[in-house]
N, C-alpha and C positions, 0 to 999 in steps of 0.2 A: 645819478646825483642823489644823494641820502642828507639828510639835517641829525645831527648828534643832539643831545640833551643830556649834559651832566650833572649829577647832583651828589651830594657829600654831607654828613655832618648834620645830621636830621636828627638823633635822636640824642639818649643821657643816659646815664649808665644805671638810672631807675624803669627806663623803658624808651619804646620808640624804635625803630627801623626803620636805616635808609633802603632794604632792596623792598619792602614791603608798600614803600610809597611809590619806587621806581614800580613796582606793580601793579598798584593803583592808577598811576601817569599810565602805563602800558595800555592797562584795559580801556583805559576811558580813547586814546590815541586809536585804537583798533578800531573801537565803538565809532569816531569819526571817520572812519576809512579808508584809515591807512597800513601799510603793510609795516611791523616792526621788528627790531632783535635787542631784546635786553639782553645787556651786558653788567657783570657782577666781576667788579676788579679789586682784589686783597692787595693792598699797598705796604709800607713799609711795617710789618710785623714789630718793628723795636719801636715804636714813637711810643715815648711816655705817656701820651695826652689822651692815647687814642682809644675809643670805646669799644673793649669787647673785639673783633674778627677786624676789625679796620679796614671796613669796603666801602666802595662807594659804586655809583651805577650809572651806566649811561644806556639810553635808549637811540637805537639808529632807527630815524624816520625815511623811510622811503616817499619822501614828496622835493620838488623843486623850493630852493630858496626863494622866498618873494616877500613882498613887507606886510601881504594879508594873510601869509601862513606863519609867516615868525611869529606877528602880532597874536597868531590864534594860540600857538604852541607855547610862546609867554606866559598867557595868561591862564592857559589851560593850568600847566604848571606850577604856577605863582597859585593858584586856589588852593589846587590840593598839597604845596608845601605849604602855606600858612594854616590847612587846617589839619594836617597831620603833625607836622615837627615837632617835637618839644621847645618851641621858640621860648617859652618862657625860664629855661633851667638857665640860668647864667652861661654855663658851658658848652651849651650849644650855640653853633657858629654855623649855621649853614649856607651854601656856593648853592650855586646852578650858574651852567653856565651854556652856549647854547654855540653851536657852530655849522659852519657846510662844509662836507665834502668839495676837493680834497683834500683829508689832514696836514697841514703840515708838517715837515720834517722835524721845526722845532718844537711842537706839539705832540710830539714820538719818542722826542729826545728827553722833556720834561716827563713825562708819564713814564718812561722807563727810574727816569731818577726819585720817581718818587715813589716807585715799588724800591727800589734797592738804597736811597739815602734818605737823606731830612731836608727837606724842601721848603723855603720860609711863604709867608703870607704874602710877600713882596715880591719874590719873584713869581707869583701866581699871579698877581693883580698885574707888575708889568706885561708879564705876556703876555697875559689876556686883555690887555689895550693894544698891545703890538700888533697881533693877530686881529683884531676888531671882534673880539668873541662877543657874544651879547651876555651879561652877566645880572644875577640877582644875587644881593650880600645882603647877611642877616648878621647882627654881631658884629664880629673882627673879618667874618668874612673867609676863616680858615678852612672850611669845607669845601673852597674854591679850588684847591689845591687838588683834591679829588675829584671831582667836579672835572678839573680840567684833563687830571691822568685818568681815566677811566675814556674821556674821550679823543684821548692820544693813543690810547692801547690799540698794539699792533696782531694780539692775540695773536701769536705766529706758532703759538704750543698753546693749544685750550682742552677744555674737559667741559662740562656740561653738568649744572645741577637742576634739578625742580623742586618748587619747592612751594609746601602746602600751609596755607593760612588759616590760623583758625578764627573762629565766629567773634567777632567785639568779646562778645557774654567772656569769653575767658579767657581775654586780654588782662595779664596784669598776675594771671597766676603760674607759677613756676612747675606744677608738674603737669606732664603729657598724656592724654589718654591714648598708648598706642599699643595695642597688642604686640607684645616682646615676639610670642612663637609665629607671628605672619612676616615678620621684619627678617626673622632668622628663613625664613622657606625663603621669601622674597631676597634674601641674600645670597644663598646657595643657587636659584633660579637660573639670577641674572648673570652670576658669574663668567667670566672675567670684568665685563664693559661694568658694573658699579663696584666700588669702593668704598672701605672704613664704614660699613655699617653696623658693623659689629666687633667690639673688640675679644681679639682672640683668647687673650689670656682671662680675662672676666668674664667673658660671655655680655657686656656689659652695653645697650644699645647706643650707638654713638650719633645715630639720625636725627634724636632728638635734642633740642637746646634745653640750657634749666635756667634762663634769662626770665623775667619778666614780659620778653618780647613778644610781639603776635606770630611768630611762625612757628606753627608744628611741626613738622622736620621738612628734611630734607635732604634730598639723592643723589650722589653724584654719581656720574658716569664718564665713560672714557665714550661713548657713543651715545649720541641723545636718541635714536629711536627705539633703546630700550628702557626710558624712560615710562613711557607708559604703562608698560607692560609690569615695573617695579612698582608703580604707584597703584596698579591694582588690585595687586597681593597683597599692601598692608593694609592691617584694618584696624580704625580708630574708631572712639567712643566718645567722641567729641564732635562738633558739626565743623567743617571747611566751607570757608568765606569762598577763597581762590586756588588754584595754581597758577604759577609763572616760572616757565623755563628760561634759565639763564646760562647764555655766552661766559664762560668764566677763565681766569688764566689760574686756579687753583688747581693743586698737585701738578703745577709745572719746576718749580724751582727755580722761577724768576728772579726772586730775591735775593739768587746766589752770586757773592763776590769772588774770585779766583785772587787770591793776594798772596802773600808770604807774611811771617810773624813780625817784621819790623815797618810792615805799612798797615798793620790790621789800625782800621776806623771802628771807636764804638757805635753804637747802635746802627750796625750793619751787619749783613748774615754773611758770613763767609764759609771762602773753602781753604782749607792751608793743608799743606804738607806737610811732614818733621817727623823726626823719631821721638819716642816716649822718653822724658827724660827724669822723669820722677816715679817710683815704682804708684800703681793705684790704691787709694784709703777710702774706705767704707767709713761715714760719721757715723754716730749712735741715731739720727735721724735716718738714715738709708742710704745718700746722698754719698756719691763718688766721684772723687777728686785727685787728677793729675797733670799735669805738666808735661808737655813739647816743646823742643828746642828745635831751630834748623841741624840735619843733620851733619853739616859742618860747619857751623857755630853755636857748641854749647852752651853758650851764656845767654843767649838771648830766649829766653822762654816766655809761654803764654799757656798759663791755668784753662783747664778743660772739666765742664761737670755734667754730668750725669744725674738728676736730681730723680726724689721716689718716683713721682708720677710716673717718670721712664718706662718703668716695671722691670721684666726680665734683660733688658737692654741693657742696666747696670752688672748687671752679676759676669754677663759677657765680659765687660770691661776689665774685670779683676784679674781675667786670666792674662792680661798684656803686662809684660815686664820690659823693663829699662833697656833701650834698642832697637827696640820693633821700630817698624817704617810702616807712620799711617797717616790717610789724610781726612781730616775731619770738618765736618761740617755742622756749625751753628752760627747761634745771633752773641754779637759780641760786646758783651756788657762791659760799664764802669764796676769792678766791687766796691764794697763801702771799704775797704781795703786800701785803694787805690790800684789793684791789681786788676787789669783787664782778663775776663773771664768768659769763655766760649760755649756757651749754654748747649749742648751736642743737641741736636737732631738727626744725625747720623755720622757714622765713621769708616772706613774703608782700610782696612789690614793690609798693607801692602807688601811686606816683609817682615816675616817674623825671624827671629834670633833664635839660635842655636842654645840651647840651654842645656847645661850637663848636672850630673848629679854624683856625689862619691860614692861607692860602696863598696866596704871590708871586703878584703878579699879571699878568696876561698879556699879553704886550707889543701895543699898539695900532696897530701899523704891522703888524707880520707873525705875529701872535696866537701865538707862541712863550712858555715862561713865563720871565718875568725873576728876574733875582738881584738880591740888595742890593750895596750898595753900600758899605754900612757906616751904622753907629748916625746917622739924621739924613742920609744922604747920597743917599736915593732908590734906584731900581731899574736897572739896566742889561739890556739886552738882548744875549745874544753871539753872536746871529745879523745881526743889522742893526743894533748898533751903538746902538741909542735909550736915551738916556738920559730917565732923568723924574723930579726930585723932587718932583710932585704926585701920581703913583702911590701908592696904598693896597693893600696885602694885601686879598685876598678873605675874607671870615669865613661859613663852611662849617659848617651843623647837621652832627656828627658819627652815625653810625648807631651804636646803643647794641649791647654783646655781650649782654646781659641785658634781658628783657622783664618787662613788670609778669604777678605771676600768684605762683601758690606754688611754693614750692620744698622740696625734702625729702633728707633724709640719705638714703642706698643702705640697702635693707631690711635689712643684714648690719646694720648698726648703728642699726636703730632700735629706742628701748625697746617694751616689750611694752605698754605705754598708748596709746601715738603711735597716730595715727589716719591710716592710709594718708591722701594726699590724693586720690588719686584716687577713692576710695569716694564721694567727691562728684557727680562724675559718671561713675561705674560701668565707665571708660574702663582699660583695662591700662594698667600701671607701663611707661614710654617705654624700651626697650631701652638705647638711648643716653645717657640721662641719669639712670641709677642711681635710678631711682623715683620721678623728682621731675615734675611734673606740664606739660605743654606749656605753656609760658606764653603770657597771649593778649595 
């Protein structure tokens, strides 16, 4: 038997952290003698509202339900939310919500919907009297939402982060004191089991936040025992409060919808299939833009982009022409348009098309290549003079810049759900092509 505590919706987008409190609740819960596992759940990446990586965190307490250990775990919790949270920002709305094992089914089913749609305040607060959850509302109460999906997470595909706090004194300021060359050794070290520490194409360290927030970075890993082992190789110039390792469903791809182009939902990450059916445009901003249709219904398309941040991800893109067979993956926006728009986080080449090329043919008397002549007028040779209006251009398979196989945004901009493609076959992230995976 285990007691969950979920909590959501702590902080404001001038500062504050919800894993940082679940951290503080963790330590103080160990402190009284209990065995714990926090848990760090990234929910629906598209909600407009939401601050920054949009996580929320549940603590599983390994003690017996009873009325003198809820009571304890209440108020335990209630201290350190009210003296952490940003309760005063208008916009923070913070949940806790407090449950026993075993989860519910509908309590599974809601935390799955609120990684992958938009889940209201309403139906959070009904389930959580359906259920008999024990609940604390600050606000509207909207953090209840996470709160409750964090303690519904079935974590059936997880990764593992740690992640190091820094001292009060420099809270509040945006850069890191962390040596770049131990982050890089500490990167090469651990390889395979940690990930996106370093972006390939920049060199550019990705461990650290540039929030106002208290955490000084953080590690993930496909394997938490070599966690510690990473957090002993970097070395910072700064003092650390804490660590707390966290149970996470990041770089899983949970937030992925398998749909087609005429049920695509905005603000949901999907996956679709289609052929390309608008050649790709580069804007004067960097920004890459085109269109898929099903490929046996033309008409029905849905805009795909590629924006700078991407990095080398976009350039791939240019080389796909009108035909190809791909399936793409992102979050699927309103434009101000009105044209719903597929923000890529990755895309997968499925068939490419045949593409040919003309060229003049080569003269039959002294194998030179000929010129036209003009529209209908044949070929001229300007070495020996051969004229031919039976001469035909040569039609030449053209060699494709882009191979079938997946492709992926540079780790600097991938969101925290996105699931490396390479974790598929356990192969490092291509130096050269900003994390996107060798195509075969």
């Amino acid at each position: 038997m285990a007691i969950f505590i979920g909590i959501d919706d702590t902080d404001s987008r001038k500062g504050g952290c919800t894993t940082y409190i679940g951290a503080l609740l963790n330590q103080r819960i160990v402190e009284m003698g209990y065995r714990t596992e926090p848990r760090l759940i990234r929910l629906n990446p598209n909600i407009p509202w939401k601050t920054r990586g949009n996580a929320a965190i549940a603590i599983k307490v390994d003690a017996e339900w009873g009325e003198k250990v809820v009571k304890t775990l209440v108020s335990t919790t209630r201290k350190i939310v009210e003296r952490e949270a940003v309760l005063e920002d208008p916009e923070t709305n913070t949940g806790v919500a407090i449950a026993e094992t075993p989860i519910p089914e509908q309590l599974k089913d809601f935390s799955t919907r609120a990684v992958q749609h938009v889940v209201t305040i309403g139906e959070a607060k009904s389930i959580a009297k359906k259920l008999g959850v024990v609940t604390l509302i600050y606000g509207n109460g909207r953090g209840l939402i996470g709160a409750l999906a964090a303690i519904g997470a079935t974590l059936d595909n997880k990764t593992y982060e740690i992640i190091a706090y820094r001292s009060r004194n420099y809270f509040g300021l945006k850069t890191r004191y962390v040596d770049k060359a131990s982050v890089e050794e500490m990167d090469q070290a651990t390889y395979p089991h940690t990930f996106n520490n370093i972006d390939p194409e920049t060199g550019k360290v990705l461990i650290t936040p540039h929030s106002p927030c208290p955490v000084l970075y953080g590690i993930r890993a496909t394997k938490p025992e070599v966690l510690e082992k990473a957090c002993s190789m970097v070395k910072t110039h700064e003092p650390i409060e804490m660590f707390c390792t966290f149970v996470t469903n990041q770089a899983t791809d949970q937030h992925l919808i398998k749909t087609s182009i005429s049920n695509i939902e905005t603000l949901t990450s999907v996956v679709v299939s289609g052929c390309v059916a608008t050649k790709p445009v580069k804007t004067r901003g960097g920004h890459v833009f085109f269109h898929i249709s099903d490929c046996d219904n033309r008409e029905k398309l849905v805009r795909c982009a590629a924006y700078y941040p991407t990095g080398g991800f976009r350039d791939k893109l240019m080389g796909l022409v009108v035909g190809d067979g791909v399936t793409v993956v992102g979050a699927a926006k309103p434009g101000g348009d009105g044209e719903i728009t597929i923000n890529l986080e990755k895309i997968r080449v499925d068939k490419l098309k045949q593409v040919y090329k003309k060229r003049n043919p080569k003269c039959q008397r002294c194998g030179k290549t000929m010129t036209s002549n003009g529209v209908n007028k044949g070929y001229k040779c300007k070495r020996c003079k051969t004229r031919s209006l039976e001469a035909k251009p040569e039609v030449i398979p053209v060699r494709r810049e882009i191979g079938t196989g997946w492709y992926q945004v540079s780790p600097r901009a991938m969101r925290h759900l996105s699931r490396p493609i390479w974790f598929e076959n356990n192969s490092r992230e291509p130096k050269k092509c900003g994390g996107m995976l060798t195509p075969s």
